[in-house]
C-alpha positions in Angstrom: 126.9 96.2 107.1 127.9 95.9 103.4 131.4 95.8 104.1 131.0 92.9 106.8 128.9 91.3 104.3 132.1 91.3 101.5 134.2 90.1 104.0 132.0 86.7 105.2 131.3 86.5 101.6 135.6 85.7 101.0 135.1 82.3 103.0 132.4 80.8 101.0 133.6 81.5 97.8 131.0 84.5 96.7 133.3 87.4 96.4 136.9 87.5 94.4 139.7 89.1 96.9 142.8 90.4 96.1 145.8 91.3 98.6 149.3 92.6 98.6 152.0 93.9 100.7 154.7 96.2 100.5 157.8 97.3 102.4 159.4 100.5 102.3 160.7 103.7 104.0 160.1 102.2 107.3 156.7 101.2 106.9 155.0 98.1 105.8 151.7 98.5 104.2 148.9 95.9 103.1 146.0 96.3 100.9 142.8 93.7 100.5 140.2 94.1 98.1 136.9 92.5 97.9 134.5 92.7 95.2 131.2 91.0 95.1 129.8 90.1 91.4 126.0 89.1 92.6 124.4 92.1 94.3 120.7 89.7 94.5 122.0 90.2 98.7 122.0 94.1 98.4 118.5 94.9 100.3 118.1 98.0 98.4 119.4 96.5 94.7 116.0 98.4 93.5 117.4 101.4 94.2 120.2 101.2 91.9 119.1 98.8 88.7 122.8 98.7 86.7 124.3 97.9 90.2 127.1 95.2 88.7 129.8 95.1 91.3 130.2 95.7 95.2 133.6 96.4 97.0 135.5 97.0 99.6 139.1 98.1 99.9 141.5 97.7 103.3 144.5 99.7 103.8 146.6 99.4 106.9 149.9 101.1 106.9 153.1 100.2 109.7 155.8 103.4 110.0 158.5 102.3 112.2 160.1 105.6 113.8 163.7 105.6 114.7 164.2 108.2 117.3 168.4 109.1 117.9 
């Protein structure tokens, strides 16, 4: 639920994100990163008082195989 949260968050403007790609050795990887600076939406912030950042971090890597 958090992470969904982060991620409707990036459209209006209420969490910084972050993403890069890379290619190499046959595979092409991408990485997004969401951080959210106001935890006032976390329903258990009382739980943890120095709370100061949320985030969430997406990996998805792409191997090509070549088969001979």
């Amino acid at each position: 639920m958090y992470f969904l949260a982060l991620y409707l968050f990036k459209g209006k403007g209420k969490c910084e994100y972050a993403k890069t790609s890379e290619k190499g050795h046959g595979c092409y990887e991408t990485r997004e990163c969401y951080a959210a600076m106001d935890s006032s939406w976390l329903p258990q912030k009382n739980d943890w008082e120095d709370i100061c950042v949320t985030g969430m971090l997406v990996s998805e890597k792409n191997c090509i195989e070549y088969w001979t």
